[in-house]
NUPA-707544 format. One record per residue (C-alpha): x, z, y; residue number from 1; residue in three letters. Coordinates in pm, 1 decimal. Example, Ala and Ser with C-alpha at 12.3 -4.5 7.8 and 13.67 -1.06 7.14 Angstrom:
> c1, c3, c2, seq, type
> 1230.0, 780.0, -450.0, 1, ALA
> 1367.0, 714.0, -106.0, 2, SER
***
This chain:
> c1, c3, c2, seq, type
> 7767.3, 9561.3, 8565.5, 1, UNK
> 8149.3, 9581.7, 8542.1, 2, UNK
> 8360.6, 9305.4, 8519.0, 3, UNK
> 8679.3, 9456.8, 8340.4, 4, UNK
> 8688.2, 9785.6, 8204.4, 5, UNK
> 8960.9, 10062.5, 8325.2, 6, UNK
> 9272.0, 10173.9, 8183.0, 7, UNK
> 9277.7, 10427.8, 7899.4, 8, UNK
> 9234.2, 10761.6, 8080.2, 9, UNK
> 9432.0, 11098.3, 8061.4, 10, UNK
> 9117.7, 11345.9, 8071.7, 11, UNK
> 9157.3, 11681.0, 8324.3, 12, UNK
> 9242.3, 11996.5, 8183.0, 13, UNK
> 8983.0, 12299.9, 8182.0, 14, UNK
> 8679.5, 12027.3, 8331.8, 15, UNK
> 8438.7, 12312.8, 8301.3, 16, UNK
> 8660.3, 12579.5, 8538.9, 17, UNK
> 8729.3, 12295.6, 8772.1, 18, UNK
> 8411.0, 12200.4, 8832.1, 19, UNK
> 8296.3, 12516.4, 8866.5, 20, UNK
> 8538.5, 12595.2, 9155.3, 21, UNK
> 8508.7, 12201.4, 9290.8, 22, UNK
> 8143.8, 12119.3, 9328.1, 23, UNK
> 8028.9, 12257.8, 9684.4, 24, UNK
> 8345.3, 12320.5, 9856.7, 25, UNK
> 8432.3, 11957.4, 9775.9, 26, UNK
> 8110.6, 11802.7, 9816.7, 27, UNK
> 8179.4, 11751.5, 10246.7, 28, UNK
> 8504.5, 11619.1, 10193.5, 29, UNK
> 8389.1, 11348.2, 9948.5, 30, UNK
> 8127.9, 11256.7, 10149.8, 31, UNK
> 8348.1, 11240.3, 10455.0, 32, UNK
> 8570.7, 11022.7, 10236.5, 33, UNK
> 8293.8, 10784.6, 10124.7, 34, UNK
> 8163.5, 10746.7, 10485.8, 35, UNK
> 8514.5, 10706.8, 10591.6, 36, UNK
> 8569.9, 10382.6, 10308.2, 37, UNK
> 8262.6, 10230.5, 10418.7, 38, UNK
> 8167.7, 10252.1, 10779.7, 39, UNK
> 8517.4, 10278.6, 10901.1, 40, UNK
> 8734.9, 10541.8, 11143.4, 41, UNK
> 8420.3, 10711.4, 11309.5, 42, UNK
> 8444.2, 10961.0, 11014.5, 43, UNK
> 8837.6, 10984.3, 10953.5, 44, UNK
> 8845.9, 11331.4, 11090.5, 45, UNK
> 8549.1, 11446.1, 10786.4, 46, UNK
> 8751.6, 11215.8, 10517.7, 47, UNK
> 9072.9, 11462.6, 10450.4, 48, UNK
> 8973.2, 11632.1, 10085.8, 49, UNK
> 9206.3, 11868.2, 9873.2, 50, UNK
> 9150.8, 11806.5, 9522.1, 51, UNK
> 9329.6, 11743.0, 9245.3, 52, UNK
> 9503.2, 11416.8, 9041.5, 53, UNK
> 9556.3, 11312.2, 8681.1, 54, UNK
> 9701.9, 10948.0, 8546.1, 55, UNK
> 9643.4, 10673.0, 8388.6, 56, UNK
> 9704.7, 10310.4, 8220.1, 57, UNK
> 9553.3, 10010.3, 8364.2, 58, UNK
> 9708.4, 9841.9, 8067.9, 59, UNK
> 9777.0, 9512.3, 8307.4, 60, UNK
> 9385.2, 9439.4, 8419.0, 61, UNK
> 9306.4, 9458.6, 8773.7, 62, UNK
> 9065.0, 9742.3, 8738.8, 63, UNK
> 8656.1, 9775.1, 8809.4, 64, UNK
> 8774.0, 9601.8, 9159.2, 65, UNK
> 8806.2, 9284.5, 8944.6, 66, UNK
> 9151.9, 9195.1, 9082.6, 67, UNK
> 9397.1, 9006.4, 8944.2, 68, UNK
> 9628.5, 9265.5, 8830.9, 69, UNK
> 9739.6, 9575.6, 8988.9, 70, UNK
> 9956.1, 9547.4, 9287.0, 71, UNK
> 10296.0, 9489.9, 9275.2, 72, UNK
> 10462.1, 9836.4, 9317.8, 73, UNK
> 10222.1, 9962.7, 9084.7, 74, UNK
> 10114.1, 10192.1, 9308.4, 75, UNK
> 9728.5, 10221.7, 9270.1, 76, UNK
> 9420.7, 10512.7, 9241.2, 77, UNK
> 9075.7, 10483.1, 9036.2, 78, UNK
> 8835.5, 10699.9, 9213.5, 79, UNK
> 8525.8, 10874.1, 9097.7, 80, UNK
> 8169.5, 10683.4, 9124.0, 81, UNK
> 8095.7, 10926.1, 9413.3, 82, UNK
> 8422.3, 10790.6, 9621.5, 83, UNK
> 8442.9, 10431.3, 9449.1, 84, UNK
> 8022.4, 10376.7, 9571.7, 85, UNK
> 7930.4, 10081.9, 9400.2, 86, UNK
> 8302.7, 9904.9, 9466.3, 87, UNK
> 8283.1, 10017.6, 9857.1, 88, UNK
> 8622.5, 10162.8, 9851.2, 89, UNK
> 8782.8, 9898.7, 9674.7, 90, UNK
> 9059.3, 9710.0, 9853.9, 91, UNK
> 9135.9, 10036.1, 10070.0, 92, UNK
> 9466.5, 10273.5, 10064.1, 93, UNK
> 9476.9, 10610.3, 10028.4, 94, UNK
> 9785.5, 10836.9, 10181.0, 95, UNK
> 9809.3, 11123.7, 9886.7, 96, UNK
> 10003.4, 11433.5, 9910.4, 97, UNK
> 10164.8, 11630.7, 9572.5, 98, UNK
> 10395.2, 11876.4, 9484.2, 99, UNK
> 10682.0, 11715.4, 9516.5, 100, UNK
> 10573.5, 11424.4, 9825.8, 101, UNK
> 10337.8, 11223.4, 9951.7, 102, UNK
> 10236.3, 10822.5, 9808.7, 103, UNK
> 10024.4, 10536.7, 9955.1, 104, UNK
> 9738.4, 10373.0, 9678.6, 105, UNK
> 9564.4, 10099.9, 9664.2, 106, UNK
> 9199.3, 10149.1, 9551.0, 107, UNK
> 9168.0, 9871.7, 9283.6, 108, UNK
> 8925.5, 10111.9, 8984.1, 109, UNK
> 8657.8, 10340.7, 8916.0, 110, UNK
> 8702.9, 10665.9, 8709.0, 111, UNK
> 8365.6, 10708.5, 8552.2, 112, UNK
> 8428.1, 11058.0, 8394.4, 113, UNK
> 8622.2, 11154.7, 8729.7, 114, UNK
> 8426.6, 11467.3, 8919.0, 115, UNK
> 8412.0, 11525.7, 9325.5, 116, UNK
> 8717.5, 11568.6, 9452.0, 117, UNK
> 8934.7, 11405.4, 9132.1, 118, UNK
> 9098.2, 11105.7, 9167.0, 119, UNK
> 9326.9, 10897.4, 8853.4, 120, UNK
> 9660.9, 10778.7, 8995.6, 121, UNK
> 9847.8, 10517.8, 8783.1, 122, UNK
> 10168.4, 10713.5, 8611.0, 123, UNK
> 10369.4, 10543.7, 8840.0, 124, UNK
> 10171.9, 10691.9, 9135.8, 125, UNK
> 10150.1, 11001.2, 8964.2, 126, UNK
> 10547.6, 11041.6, 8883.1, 127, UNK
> 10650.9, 11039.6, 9253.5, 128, UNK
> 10421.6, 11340.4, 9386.9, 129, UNK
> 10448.6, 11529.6, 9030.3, 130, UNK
> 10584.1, 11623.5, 8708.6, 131, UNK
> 10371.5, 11374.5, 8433.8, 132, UNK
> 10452.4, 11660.5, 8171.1, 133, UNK
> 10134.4, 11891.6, 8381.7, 134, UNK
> 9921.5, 11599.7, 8368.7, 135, UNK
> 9717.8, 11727.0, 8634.6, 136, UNK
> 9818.0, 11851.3, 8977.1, 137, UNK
> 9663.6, 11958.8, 9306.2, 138, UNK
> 9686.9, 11683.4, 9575.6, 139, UNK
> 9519.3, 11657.6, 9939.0, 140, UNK
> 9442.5, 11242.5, 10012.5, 141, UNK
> 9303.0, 11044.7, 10287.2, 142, UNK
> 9226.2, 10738.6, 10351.3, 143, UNK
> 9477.2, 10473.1, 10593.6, 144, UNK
> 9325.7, 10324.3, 10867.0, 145, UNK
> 9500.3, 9965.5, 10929.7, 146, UNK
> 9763.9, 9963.4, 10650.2, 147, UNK
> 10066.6, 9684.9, 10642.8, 148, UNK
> 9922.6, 9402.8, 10469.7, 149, UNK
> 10035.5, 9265.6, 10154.6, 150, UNK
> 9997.1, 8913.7, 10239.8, 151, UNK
> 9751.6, 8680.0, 10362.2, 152, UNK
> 9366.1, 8699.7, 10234.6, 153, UNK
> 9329.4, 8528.4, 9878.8, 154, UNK
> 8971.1, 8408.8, 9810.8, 155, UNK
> 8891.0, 8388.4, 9380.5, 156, UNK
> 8512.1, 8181.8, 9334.8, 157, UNK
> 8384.6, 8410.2, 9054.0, 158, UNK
> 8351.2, 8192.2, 8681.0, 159, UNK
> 7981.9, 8048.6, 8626.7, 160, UNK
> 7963.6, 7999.7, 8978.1, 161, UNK
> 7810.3, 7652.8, 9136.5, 162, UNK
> 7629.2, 7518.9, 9412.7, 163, UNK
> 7358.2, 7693.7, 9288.6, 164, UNK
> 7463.9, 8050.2, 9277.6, 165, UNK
> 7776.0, 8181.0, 9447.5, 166, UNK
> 8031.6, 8436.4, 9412.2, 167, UNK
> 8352.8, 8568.7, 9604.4, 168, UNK
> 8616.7, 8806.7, 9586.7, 169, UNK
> 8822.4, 8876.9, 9834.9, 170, UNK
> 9209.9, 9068.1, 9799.7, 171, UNK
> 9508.6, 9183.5, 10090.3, 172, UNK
> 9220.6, 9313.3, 10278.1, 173, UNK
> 9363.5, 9660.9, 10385.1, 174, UNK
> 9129.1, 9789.4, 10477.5, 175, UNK
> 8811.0, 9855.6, 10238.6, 176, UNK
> 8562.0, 9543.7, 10337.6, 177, UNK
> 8231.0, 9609.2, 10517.7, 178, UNK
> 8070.4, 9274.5, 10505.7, 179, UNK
> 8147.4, 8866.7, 10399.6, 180, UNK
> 7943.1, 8581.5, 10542.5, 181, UNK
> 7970.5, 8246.9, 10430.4, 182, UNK
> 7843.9, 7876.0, 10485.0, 183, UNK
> 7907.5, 7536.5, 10468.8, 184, UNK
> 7954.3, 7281.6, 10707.4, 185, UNK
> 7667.4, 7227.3, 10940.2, 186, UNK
> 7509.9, 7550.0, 10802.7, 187, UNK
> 7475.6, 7908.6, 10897.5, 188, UNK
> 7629.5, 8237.8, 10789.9, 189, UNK
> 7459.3, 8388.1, 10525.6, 190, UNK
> 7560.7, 8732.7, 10460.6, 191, UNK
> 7664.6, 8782.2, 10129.8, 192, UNK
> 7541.1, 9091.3, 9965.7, 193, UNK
> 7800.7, 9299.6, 9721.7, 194, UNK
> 7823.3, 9422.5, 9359.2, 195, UNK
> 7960.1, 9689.1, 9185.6, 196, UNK
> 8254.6, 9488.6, 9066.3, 197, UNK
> 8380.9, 9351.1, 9379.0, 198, UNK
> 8224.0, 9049.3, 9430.3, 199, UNK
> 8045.5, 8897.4, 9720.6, 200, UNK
> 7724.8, 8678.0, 9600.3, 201, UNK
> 7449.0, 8429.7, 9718.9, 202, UNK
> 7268.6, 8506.1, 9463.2, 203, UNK
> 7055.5, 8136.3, 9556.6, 204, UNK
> 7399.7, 7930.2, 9590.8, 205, UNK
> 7535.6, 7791.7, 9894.5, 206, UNK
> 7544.5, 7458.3, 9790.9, 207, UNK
> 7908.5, 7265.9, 9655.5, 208, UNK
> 8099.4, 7374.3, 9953.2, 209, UNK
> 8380.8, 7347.8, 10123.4, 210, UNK
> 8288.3, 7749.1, 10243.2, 211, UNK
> 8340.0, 7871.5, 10576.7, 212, UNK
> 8398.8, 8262.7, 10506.8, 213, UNK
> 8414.4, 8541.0, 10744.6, 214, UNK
> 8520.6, 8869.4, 10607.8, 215, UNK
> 8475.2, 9192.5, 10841.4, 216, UNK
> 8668.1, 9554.3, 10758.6, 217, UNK
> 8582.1, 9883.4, 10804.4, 218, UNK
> 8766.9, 9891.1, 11090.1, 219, UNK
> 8592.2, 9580.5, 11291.8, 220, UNK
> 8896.5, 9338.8, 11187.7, 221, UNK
> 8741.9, 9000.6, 11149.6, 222, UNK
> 8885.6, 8695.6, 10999.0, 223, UNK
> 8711.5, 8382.7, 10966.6, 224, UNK
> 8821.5, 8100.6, 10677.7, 225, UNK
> 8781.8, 7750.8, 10659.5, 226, UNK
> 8782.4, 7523.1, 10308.9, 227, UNK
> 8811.3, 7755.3, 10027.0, 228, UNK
> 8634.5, 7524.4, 9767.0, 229, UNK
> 8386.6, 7537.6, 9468.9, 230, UNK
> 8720.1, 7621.6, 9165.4, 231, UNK
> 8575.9, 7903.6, 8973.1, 232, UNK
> 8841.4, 8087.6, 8813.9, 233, UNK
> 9116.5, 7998.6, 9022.7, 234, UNK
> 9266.7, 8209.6, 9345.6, 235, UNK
> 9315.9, 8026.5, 9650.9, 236, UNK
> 9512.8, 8150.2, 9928.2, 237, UNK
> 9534.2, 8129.1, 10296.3, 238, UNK
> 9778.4, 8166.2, 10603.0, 239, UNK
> 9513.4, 8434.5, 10738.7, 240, UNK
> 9577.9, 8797.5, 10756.1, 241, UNK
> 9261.4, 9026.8, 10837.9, 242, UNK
> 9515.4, 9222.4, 11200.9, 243, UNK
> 9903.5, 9215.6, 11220.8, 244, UNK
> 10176.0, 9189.2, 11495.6, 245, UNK
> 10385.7, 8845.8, 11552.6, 246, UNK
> 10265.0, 8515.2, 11437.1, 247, UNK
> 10084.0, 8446.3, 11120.8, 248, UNK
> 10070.3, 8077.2, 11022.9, 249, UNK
> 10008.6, 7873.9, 10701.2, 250, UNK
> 9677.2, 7692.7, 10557.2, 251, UNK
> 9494.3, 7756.7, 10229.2, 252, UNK
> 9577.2, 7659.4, 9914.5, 253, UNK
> 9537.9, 7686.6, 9551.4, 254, UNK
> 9205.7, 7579.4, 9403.2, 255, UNK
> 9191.8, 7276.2, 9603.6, 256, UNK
> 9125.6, 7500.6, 9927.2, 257, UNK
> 9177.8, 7245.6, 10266.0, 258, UNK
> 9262.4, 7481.8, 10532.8, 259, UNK
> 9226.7, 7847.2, 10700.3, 260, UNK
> 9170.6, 7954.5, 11019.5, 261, UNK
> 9074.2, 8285.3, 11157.0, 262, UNK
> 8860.5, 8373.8, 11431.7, 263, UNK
> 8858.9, 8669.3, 11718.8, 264, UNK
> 8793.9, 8978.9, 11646.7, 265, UNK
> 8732.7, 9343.7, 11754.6, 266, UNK
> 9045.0, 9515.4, 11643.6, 267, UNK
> 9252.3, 9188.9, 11593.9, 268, UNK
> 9281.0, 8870.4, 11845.3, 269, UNK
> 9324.2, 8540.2, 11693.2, 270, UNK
> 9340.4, 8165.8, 11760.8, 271, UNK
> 9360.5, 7855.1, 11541.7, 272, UNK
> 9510.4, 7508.7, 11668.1, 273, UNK
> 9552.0, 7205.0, 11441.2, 274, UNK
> 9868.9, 7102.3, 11304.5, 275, UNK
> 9988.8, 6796.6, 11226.2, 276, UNK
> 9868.8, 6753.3, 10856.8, 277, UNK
> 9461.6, 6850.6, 11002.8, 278, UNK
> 9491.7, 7208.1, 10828.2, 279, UNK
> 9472.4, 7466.5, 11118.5, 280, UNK
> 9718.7, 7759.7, 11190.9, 281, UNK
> 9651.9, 8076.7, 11282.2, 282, UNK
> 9768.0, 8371.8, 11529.0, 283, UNK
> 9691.8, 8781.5, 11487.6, 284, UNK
> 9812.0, 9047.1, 11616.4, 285, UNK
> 9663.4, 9413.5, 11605.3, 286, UNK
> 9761.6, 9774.6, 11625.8, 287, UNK
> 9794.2, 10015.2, 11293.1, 288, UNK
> 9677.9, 10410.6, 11335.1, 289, UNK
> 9728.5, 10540.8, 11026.8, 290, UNK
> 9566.9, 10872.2, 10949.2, 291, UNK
> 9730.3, 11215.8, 10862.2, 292, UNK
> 9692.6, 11387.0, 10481.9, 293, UNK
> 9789.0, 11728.5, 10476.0, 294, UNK
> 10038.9, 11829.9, 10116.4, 295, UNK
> 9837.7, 12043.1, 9830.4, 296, UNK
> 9995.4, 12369.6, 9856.3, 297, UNK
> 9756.4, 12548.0, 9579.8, 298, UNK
> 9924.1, 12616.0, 9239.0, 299, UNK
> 9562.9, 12659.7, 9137.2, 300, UNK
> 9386.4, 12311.9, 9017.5, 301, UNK
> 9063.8, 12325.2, 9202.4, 302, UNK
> 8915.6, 12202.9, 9537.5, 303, UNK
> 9003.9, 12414.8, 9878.1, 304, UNK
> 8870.0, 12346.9, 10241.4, 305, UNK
> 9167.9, 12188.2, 10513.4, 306, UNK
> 9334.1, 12452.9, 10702.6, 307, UNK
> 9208.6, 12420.9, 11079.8, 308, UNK
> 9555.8, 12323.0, 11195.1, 309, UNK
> 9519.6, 12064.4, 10956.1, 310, UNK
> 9195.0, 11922.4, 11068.0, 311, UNK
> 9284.5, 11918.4, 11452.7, 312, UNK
> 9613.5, 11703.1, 11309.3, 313, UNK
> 9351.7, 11496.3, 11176.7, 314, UNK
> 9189.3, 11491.0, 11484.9, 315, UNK
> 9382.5, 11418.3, 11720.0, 316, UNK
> 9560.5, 11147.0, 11502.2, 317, UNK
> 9226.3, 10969.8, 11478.4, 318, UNK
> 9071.2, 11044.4, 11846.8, 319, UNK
***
């Protein structure tokens, strides 16, 4: 099931020659990529794929991630059901490399008609690594481990949801997320299990809430959330970032949400003390490593292994 539906799509020319030179020699790559977007920096080395890029229009929606919009620089990638795996990559950046530079994207859609190795840029994406009169163009992309965050973590209870059945989605992650937990007071963590669209669910409710919710990243960040409440349809924010340097402070709000806290972590340290008005503050600080893409080089549109310089640049960038 898919929440919203993507952007009108500029197709790939010659599919049938591409894919013919594409499918095995990009197959690795992708999987690399995928394993990369979901189980975090153990498999950044296998994750750096040459491929190739076309556009598209969002047309204002927030894509199969179920955002709100796209993000504010407009700078955003739909990736092929392969790559996107069941909304795994979504809420991740990718560092991509054209013809005429290289661009950071946020993962916010799926391309369903998109091959191995293919990813759909928005035009504004597109326009600063290539000409949008070619339409298509050879690119290299990887994925960035600890990217500079946005903002704080917003938390958006899913319409229809109740104290009976419960739905999340989370946004400013970074990183692509790995797992969400939530409860209410007095209760335990229930792990939340993910769908296609982007939304975490308890598929049995978790009763009317306030929700405790802690959200853990690819890359072993973990933040922890106090009072984001039962208002479906509405986005409520916090003062909690999932890593960072220098202080981080503010409490949740927005949907009637009471506070935020976050909690220690493996890749980010954190502590929460009360202020005066009862809604906690919070503290992070972490360390960003972001990986290496190497620039398409190929005036031929199809998919070619990483030179070896290339991969030892990955890595040794990645350990």
């Amino acid at each position: 099931m898919l929440s919203t539906l993507p952007g009108k799509r500029r197709r790939p020319k010659s599919p049938v020659a591409w894919l013919a030179a594409a499918g095995v020699a990009a197959l690795g790559g992708v999987i690399g990529l995928a394993l990369m977007l979901q189980t975090g920096s153990s498999a950044a080395c296998a994750a750096a794929l040459s491929g190739k890029a076309t556009f598209y229009d969002i047309a204002g929606g927030g894509g199969n991630c179920s955002y709100d919009g796209p993000p504010a620089d407009l700078l955003h990638v739909a990736m092929g059901p392969g790559e996107y795996a069941d909304a795994a990559a979504c809420g991740g950046y990718l560092d991509v490399s054209g013809p005429k530079g290289k661009v950071r994207v946020k993962v916010v859609d799926q391309c369903p008609e998109c091959a191995q190795g293919h990813i759909d840029l928005s035009k504004e994406a597109f326009a600063k690594i290539g000409n949008p009169v070619d339409g298509i163009i050879a690119v290299s992309y990887s994925p960035v481990v600890n990217p500079p965050l946005p903002g704080p973590l917003t938390f958006r209870i899913k319409e229809g949801a109740s104290a009976f059945w419960f739905s999340v989605r989370l946004d400013n992650t970074g990183n692509a997320l790995k797992s969400v937990q939530a409860k209410t007071a007095g209760g335990s963590f229930v792990t939340l299990k993910k769908y296609d669209y982007n939304y975490w669910q308890a598929d049995s409710g978790l009763g009317p809430g306030p929700y405790t919710i802690k959200a853990t990243d690819v890359q072993g960040n973990t933040a922890t959330v106090d009072g984001v409440t039962l208002s479906p349809g509405s986005t409520q924010s916090s003062g909690v970032k999932m890593y960072g340097s220098g202080a981080n402070t503010g409490s949740a709000s927005g949907g009637g949400a009471a506070a935020a806290a976050p909690a220690p972590a493996k890749a980010a340290s954190a502590s929460a003390s009360p202020s005066p008005s009862g809604s906690p503050s919070a503290s992070a600080s972490a360390s960003a490593s972001p990986s290496v893409s190497a620039p398409a080089t190929d005036d031929a549109i199809n998919v070619q292994p990483l030179a070896a310089t290339t991969l030892q640049a990955q890595k040794t960038a990645c350990g």
